[in-house]
C-alpha positions, 0 to 999 in steps of 0.5 A: 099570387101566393096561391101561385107560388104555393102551386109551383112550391107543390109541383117542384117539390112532387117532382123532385120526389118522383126522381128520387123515387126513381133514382133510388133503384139505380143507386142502391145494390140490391144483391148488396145489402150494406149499399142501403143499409144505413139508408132512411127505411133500412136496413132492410130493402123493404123499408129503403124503397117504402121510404124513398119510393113510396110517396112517388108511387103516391103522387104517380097515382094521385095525378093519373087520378086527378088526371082522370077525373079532370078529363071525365069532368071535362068530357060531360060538361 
């Protein structure tokens, strides 16, 4: 049951990152740098999107590769 909720605590949270990841080139002005400059990561551009795009890229890329070998694990079994 904790495994659980821990699981579900994970997911929730993975999620919300990725939208926020995403959400973030939509809010931010990129030919206006004072829309990011008070932001976590600024004031450069660089920074802002490390901070608030990053860990999205990260768990984009950690689930395509768990994806990946749950499906060649299954396909050898």
């Amino acid at each position: 049951m904790m495994r659980r909720i821990g699981q579900l605590s994970l997911a929730v949270l993975a999620v919300y990152l990725v939208l926020r990841g995403i959400g973030e080139f939509f809010v931010i002005d990129f030919h206006d740098p004072s829309s990011y400059k008070k932001d976590w990561g600024g004031p450069s551009l660089a920074g802002v999107l490390a901070v608030h795009s990053g860990p999205a890229i990260l768990i984009i890329a950690a689930s395509i590769t768990w994806w990946r070998r749950s499906r060649t694990k299954g396909i050898s079994s």
